[in-house]
ROSE-4610 file (N, C-alpha, C; in Angstrom, 1 decimal, always signed):
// ROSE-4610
residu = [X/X/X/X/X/X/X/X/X/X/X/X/X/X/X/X/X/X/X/X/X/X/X/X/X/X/X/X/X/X/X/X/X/X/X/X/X/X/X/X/X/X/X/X/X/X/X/X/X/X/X/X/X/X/X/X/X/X/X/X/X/X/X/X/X/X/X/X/X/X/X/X/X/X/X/X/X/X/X/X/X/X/X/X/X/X/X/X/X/X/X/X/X/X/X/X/X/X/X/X/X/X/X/X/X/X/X/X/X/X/X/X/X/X/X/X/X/X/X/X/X/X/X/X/X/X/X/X/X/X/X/X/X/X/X/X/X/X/X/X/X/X/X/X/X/X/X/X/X/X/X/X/X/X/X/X/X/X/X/X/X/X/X/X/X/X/X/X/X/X/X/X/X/X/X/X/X/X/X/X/X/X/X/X/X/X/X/X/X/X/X/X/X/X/X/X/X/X/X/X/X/X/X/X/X/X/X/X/X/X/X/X/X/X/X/X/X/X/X/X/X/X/X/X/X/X/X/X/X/X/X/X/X/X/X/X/X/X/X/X/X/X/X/X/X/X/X/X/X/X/X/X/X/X/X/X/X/X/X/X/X/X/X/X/X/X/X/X/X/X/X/X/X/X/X/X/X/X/X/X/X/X/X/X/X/X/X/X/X/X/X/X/X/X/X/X/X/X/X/X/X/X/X/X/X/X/X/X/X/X/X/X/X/X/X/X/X/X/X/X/X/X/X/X/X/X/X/X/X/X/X/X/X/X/X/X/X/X/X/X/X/X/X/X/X/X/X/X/X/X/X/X/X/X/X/X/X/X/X/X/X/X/X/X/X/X/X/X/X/X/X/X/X/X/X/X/X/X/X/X/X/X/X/X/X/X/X/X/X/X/X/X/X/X/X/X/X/X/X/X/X/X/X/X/X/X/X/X/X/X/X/X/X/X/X/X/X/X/X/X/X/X/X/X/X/X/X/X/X/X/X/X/X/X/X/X/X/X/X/X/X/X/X/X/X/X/X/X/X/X/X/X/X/X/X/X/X/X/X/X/X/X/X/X/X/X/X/X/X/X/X/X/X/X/X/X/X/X/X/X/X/X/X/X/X/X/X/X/X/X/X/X/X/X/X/X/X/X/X/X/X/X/X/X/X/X/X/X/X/X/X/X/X/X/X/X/X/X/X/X/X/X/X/X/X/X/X/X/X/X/X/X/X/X/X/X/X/X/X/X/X/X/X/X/X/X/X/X/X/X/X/X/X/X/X/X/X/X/X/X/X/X/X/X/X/X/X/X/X/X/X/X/X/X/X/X/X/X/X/X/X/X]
num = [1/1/1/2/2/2/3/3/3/4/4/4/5/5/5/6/6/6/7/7/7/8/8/8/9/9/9/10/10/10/11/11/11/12/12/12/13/13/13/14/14/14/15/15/15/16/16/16/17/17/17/18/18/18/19/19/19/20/20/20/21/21/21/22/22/22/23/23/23/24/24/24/25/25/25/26/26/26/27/27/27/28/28/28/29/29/29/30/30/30/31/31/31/32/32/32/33/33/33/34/34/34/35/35/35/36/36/36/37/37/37/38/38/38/39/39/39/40/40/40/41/41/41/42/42/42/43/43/43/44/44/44/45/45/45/46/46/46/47/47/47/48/48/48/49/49/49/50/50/50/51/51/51/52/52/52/53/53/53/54/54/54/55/55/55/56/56/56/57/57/57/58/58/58/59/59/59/60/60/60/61/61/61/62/62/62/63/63/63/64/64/64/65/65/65/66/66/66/67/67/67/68/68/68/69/69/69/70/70/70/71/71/71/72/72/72/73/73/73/74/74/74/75/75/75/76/76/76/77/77/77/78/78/78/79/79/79/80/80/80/81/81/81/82/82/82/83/83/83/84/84/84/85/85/85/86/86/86/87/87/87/88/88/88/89/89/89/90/90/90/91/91/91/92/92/92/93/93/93/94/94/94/95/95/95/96/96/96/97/97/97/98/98/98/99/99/99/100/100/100/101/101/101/102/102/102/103/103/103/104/104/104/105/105/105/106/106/106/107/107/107/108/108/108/109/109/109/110/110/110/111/111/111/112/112/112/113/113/113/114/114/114/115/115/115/116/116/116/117/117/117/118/118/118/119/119/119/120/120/120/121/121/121/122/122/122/123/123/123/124/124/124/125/125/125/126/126/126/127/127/127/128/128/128/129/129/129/130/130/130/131/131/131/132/132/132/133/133/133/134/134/134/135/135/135/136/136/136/137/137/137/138/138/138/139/139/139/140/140/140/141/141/141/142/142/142/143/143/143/144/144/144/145/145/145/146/146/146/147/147/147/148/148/148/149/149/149/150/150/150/151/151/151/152/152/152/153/153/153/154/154/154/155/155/155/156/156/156/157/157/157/158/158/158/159/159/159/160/160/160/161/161/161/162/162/162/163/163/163/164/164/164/165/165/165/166/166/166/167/167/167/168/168/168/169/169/169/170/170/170/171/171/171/172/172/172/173/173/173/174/174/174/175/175/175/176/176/176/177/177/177/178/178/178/179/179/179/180/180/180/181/181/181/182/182/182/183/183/183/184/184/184/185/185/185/186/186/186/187/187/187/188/188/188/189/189/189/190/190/190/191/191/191/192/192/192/193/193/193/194/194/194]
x = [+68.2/+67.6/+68.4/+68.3/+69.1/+68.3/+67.1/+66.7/+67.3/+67.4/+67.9/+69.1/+70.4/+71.5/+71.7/+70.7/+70.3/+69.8/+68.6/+68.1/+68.6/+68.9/+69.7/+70.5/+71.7/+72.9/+72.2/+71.3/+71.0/+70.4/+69.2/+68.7/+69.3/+70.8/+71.7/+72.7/+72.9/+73.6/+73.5/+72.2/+72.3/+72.5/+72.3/+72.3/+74.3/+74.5/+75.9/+76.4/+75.9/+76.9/+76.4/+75.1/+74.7/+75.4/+75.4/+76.3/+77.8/+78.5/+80.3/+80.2/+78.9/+79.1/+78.7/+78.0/+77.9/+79.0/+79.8/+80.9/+81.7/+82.2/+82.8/+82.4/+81.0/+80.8/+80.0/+80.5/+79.9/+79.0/+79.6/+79.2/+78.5/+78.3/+77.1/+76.0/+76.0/+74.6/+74.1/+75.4/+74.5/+73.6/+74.5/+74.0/+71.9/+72.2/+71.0/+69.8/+70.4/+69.7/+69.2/+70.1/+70.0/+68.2/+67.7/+66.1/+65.4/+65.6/+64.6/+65.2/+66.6/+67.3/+67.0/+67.0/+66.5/+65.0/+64.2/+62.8/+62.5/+63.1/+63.2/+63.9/+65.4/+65.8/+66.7/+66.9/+67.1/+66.4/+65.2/+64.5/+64.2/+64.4/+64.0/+65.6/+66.5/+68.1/+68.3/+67.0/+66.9/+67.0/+66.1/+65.3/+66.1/+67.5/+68.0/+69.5/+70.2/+71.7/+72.2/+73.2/+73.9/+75.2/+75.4/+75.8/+75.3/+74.3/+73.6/+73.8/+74.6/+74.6/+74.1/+73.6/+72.6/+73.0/+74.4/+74.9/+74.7/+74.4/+73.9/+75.3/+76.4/+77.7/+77.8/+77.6/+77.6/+76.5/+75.4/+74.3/+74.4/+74.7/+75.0/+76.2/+77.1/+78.0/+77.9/+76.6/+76.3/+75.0/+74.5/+73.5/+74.5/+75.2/+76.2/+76.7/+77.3/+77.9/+76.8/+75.3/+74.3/+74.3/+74.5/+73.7/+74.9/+76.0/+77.2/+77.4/+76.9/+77.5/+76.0/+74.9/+73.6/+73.5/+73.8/+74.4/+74.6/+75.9/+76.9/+76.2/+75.5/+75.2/+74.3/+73.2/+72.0/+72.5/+73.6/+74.6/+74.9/+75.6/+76.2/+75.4/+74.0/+72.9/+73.4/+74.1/+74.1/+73.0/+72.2/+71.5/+70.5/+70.1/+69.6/+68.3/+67.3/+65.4/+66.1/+67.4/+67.4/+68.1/+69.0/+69.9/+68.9/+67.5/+66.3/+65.7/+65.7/+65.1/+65.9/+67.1/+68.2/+67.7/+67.8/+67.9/+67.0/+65.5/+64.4/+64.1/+65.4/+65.1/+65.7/+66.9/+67.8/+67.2/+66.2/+66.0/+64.4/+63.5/+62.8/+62.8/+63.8/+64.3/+64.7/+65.9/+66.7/+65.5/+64.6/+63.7/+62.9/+62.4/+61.7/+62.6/+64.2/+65.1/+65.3/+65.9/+66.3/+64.9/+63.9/+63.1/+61.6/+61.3/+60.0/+60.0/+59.3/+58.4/+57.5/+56.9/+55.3/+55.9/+57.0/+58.2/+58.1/+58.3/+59.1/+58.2/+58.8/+57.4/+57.7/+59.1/+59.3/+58.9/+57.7/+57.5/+58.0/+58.7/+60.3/+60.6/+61.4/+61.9/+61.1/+60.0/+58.6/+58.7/+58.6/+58.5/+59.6/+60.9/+61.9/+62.2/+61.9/+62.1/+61.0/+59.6/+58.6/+59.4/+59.9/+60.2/+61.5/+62.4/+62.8/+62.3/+61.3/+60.9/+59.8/+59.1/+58.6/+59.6/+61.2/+61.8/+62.5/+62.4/+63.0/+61.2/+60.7/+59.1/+59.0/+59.6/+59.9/+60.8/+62.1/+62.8/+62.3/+61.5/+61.2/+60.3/+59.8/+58.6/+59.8/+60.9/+61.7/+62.3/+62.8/+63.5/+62.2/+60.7/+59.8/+59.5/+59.5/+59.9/+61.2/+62.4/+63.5/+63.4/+62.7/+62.8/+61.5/+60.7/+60.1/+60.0/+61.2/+61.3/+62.1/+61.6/+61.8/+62.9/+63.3/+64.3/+63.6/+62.4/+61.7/+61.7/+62.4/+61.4/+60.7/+60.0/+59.3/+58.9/+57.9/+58.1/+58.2/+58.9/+58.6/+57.3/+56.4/+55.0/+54.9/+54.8/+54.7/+55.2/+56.3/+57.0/+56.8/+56.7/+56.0/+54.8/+54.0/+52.6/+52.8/+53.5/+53.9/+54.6/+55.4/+56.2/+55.1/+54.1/+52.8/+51.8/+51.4/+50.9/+51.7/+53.0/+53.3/+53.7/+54.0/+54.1/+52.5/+51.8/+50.3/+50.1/+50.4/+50.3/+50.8/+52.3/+52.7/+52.4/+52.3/+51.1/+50.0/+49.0/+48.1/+48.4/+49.3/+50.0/+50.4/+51.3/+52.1/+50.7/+49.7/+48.2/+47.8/+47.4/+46.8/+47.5/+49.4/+49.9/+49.7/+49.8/+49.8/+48.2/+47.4/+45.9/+45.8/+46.4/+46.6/+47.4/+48.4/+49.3/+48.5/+47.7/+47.1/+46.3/+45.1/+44.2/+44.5/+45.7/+46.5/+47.0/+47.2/+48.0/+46.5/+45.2/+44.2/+43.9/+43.6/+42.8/+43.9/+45.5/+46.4/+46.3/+46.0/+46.2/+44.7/+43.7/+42.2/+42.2/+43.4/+43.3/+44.1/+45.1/+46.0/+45.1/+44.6/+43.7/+42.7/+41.9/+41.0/+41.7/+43.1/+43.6/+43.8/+44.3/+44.6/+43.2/+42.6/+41.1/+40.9/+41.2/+40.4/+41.8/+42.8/+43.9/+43.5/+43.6/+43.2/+41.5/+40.4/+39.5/+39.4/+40.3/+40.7/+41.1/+42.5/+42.9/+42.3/+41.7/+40.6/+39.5/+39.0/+38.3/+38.9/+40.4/+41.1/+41.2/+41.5/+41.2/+40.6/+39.4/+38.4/+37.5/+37.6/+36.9/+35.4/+35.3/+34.3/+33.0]
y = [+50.8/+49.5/+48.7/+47.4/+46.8/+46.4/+46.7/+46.5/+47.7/+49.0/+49.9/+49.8/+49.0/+48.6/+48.3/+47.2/+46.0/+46.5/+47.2/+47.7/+48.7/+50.0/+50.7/+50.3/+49.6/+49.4/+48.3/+47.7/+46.8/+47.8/+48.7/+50.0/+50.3/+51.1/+51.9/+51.1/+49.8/+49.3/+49.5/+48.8/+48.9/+50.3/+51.7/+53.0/+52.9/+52.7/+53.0/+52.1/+51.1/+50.3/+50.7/+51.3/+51.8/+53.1/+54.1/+55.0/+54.8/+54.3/+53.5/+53.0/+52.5/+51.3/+53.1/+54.0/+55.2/+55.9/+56.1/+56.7/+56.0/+54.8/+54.0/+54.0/+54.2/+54.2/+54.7/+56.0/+57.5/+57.8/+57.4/+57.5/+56.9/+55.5/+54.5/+54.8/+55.0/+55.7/+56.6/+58.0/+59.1/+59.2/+57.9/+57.2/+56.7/+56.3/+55.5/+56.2/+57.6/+58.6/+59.6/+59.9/+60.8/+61.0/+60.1/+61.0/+61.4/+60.8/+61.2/+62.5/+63.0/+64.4/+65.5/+64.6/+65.7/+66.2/+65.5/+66.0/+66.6/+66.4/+67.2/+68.2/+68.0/+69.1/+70.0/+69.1/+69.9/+71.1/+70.5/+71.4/+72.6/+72.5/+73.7/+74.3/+73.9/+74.7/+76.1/+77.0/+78.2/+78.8/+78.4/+78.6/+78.6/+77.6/+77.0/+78.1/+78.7/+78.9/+78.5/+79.4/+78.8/+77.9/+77.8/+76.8/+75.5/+75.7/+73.7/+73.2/+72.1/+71.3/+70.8/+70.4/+69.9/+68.9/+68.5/+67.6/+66.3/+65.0/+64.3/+63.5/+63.5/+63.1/+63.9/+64.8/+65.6/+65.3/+64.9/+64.7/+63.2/+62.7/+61.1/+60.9/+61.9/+62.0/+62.3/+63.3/+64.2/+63.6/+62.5/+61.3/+60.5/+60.2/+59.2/+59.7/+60.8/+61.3/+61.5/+61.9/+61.6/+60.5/+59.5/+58.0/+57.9/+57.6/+57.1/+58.1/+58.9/+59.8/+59.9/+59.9/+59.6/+58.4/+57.4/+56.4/+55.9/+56.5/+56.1/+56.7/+58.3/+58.7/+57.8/+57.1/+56.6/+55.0/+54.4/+53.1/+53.4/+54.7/+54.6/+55.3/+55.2/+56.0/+58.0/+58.0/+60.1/+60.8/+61.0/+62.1/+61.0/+60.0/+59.3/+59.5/+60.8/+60.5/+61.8/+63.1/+63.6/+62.7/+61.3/+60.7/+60.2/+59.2/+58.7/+59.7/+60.6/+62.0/+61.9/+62.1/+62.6/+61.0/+60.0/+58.7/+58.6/+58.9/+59.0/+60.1/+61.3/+62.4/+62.0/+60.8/+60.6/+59.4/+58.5/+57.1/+57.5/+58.5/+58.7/+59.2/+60.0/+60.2/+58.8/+58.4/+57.5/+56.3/+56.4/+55.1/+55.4/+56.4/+57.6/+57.0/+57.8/+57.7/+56.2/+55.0/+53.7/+52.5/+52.8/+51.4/+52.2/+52.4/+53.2/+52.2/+50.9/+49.6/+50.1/+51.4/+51.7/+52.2/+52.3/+52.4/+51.5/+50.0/+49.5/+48.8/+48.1/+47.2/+45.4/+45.5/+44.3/+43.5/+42.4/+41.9/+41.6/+40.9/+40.2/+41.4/+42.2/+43.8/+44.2/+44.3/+45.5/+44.6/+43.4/+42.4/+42.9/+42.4/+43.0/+44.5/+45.2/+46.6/+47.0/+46.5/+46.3/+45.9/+45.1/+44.3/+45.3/+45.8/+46.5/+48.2/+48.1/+49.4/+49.0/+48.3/+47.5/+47.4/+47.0/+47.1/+48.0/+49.3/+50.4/+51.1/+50.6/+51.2/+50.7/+49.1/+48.6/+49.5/+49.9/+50.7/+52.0/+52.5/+53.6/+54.4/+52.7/+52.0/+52.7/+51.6/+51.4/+52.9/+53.8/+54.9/+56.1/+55.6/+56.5/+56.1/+54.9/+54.1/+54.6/+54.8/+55.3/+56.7/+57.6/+59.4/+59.1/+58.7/+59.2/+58.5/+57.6/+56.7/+57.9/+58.3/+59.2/+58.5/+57.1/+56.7/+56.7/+56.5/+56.0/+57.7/+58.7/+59.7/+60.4/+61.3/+62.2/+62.4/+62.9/+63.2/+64.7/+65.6/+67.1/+67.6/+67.2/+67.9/+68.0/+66.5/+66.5/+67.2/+67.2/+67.9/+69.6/+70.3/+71.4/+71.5/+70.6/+70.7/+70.8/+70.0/+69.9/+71.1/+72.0/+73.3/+73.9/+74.4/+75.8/+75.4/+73.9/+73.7/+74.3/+74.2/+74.3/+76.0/+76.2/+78.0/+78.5/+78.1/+78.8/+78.5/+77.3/+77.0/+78.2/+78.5/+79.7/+80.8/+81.2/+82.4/+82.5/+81.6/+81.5/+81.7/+80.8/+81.1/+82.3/+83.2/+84.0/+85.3/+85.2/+86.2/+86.0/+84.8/+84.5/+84.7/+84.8/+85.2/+87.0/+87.6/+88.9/+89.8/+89.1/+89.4/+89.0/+88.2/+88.2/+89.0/+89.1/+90.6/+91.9/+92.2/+93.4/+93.4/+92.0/+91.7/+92.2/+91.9/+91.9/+93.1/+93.8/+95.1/+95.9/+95.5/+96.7/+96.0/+95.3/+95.0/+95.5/+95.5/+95.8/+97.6/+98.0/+99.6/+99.9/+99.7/+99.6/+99.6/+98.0/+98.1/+99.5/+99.8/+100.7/+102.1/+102.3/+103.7/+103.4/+102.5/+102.7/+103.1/+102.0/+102.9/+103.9/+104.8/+106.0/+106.8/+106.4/+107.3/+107.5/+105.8/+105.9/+106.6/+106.9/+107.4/+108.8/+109.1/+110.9/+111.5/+110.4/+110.3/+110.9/+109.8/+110.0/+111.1/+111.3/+112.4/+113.8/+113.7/+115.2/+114.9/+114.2/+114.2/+115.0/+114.1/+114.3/+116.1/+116.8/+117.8/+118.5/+118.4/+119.3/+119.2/+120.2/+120.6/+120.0/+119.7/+118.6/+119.6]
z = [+148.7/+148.5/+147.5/+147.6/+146.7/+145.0/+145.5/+143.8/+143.5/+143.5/+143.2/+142.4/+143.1/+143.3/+141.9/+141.6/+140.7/+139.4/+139.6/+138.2/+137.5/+138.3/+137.5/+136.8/+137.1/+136.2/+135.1/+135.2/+134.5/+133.0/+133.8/+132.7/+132.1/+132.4/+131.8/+131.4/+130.8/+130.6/+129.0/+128.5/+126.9/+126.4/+127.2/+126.6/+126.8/+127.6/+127.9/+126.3/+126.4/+125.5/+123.8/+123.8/+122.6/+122.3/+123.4/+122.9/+123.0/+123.1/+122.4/+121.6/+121.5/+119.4/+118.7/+119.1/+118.2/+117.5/+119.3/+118.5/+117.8/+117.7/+117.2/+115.7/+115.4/+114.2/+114.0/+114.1/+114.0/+112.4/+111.7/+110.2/+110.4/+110.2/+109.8/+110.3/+111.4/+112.4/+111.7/+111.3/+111.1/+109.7/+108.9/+107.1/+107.8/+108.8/+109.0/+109.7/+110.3/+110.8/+109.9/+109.1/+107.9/+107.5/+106.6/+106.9/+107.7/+108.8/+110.3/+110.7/+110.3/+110.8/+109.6/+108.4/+107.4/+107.7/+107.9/+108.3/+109.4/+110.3/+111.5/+111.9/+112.6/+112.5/+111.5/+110.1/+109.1/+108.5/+108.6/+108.2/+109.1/+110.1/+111.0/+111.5/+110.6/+110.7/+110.7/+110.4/+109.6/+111.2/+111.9/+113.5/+114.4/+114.3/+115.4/+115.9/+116.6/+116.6/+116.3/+115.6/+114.5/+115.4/+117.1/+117.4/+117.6/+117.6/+117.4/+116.1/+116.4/+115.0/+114.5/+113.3/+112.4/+111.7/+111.5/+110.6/+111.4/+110.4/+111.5/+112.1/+111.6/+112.7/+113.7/+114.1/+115.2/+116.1/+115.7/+116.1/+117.0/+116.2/+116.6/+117.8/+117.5/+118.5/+119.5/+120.2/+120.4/+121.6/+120.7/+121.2/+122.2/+121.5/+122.3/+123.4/+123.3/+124.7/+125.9/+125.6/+126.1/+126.7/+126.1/+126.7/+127.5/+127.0/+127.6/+129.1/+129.2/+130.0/+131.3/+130.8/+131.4/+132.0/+130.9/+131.5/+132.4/+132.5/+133.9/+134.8/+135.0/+136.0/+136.6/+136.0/+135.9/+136.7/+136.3/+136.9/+138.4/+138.3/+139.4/+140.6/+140.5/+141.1/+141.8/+140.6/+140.3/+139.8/+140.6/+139.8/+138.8/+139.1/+138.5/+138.4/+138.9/+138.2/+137.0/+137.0/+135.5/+134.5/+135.0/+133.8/+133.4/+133.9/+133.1/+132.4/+133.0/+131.5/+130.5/+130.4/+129.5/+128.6/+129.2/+128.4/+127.9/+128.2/+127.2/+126.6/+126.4/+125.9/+124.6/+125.1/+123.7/+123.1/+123.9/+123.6/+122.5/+122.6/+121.7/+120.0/+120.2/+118.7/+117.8/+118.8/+118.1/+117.8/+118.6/+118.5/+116.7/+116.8/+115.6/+114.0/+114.7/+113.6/+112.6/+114.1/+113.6/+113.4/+114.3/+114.1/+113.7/+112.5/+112.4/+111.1/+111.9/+111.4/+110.2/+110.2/+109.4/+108.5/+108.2/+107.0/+106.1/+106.9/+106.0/+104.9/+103.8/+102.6/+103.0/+103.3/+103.5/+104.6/+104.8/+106.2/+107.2/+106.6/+107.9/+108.3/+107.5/+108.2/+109.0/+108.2/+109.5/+110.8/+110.6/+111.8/+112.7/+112.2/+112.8/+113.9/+112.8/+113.5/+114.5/+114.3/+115.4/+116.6/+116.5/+118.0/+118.4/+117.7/+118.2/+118.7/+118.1/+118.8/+119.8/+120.2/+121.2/+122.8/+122.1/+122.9/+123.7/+122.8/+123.3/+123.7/+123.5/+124.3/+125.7/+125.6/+127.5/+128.3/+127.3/+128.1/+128.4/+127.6/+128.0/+129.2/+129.5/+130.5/+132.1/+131.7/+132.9/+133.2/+132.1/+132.4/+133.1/+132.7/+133.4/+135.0/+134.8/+136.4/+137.4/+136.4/+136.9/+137.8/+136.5/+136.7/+137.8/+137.9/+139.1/+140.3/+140.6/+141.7/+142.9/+143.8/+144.4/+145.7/+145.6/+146.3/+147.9/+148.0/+149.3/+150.1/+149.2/+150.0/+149.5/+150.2/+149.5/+148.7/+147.3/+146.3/+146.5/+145.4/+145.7/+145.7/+145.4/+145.2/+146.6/+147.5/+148.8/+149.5/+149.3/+150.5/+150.2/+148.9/+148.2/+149.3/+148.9/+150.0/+151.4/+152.0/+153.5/+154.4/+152.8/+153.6/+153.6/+152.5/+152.2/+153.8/+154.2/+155.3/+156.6/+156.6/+157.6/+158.1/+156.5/+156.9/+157.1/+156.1/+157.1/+158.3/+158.6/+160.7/+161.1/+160.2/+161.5/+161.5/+159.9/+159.7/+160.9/+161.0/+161.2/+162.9/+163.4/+165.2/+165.1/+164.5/+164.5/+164.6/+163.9/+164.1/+164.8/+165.7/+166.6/+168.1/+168.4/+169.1/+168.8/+167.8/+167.9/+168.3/+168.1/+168.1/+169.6/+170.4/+171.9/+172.8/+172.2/+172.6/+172.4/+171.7/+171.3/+172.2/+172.4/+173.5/+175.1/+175.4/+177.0/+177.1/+176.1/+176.1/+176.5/+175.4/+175.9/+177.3/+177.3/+178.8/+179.5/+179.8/+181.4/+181.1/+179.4/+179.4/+180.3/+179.9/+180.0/+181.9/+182.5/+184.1/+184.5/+183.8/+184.4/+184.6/+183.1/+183.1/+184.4/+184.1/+185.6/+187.1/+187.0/+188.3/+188.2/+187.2/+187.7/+187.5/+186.9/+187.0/+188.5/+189.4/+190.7/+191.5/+191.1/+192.0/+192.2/+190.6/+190.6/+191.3/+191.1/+191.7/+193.3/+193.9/+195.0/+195.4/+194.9/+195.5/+194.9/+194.1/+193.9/+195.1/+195.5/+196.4/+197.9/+198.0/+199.5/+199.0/+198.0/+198.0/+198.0/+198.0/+197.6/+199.1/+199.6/+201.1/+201.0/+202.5/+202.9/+203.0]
């Protein structure tokens, strides 16, 4: 469909271009992340493998290659209801980290960063819109539901064909025995003097 076409790239456009201004300026970000990563995952460094990084340049870098790369999946309609996951998986921290308004003392500021986090709340409207637009088919639940119906049908035919076979088998055993009851009948009779 052509909104499709249309909205996606439009969605993933400010993540795309947010993560290239990141790496570009890898430092400054992670200067402005720095308490939101000390409280969070610094503190829980103890917990984590010792390959996840914790330093917040890496982190930042790390975000970026995220968006930039979710991004594009998300543009170029790849795999687009997991790139809306990934982009609100990266768009909620950074929202936490950069615009946390109930911070600030200065009005204008608080004002300011409100609207920016307002704004990355619309996006995050769209990227939930994104992840579960099922692209006009199916959703999995449905079709989840549609296979379990359709294999009990055959459960259900497949017993009902075999509980008929079992039925036709006694009744032609059931006719056969009688004939030969009345064969051997017979001929015990033709034998047995008059």
């Amino acid at each position: 469909m052509i909104l499709r076409r249309v909205a996606r790239p439009l969605l993933a456009a400010i993540f795309i271009s947010g993560g290239i201004n990141a790496l570009r300026n890898a430092e400054g970000h992670a200067q402005a992340a720095k308490p939101f990563l000390d409280r969070t995952v610094r503190a829980k460094a103890d917990a984590l493998p010792a390959s996840v990084p914790t330093d917040p340049v890496s982190l930042v870098k790390l975000d970026a290659a995220v968006k930039i790369g979710a991004g594009t999946a998300l543009a170029f309609g790849k795999l687009p209801r997991l790139s809306a996951l990934l982009l609100l998986g990266s768009l909620v921290p950074t929202t936490a980290a950069s615009h946390a308004f109930w911070e600030e003392k200065d009005e204008a500021r608080k004002q300011e960063q409100l609207i920016h986090f307002l704004k990355n709340a619309g996006l995050a409207g769209g990227l939930l819109l994104a992840a579960g637009d099922t692209g006009g088919r199916p959703s999995l639940g449905w079709r989840a539901r549609r296979a379990a119906r359709k294999a009990g049908k055959r459960v259900h035919d497949t017993r009902e064909a075999a509980l008929e076979t079992v039925h036709d088998t006694r009744v032609r055993a059931g006719t056969k025995a009688g004939m030969l009851a009345g064969r051997a009948s017979k001929t015990l009779e033709s034998a047995l003097p008059h």
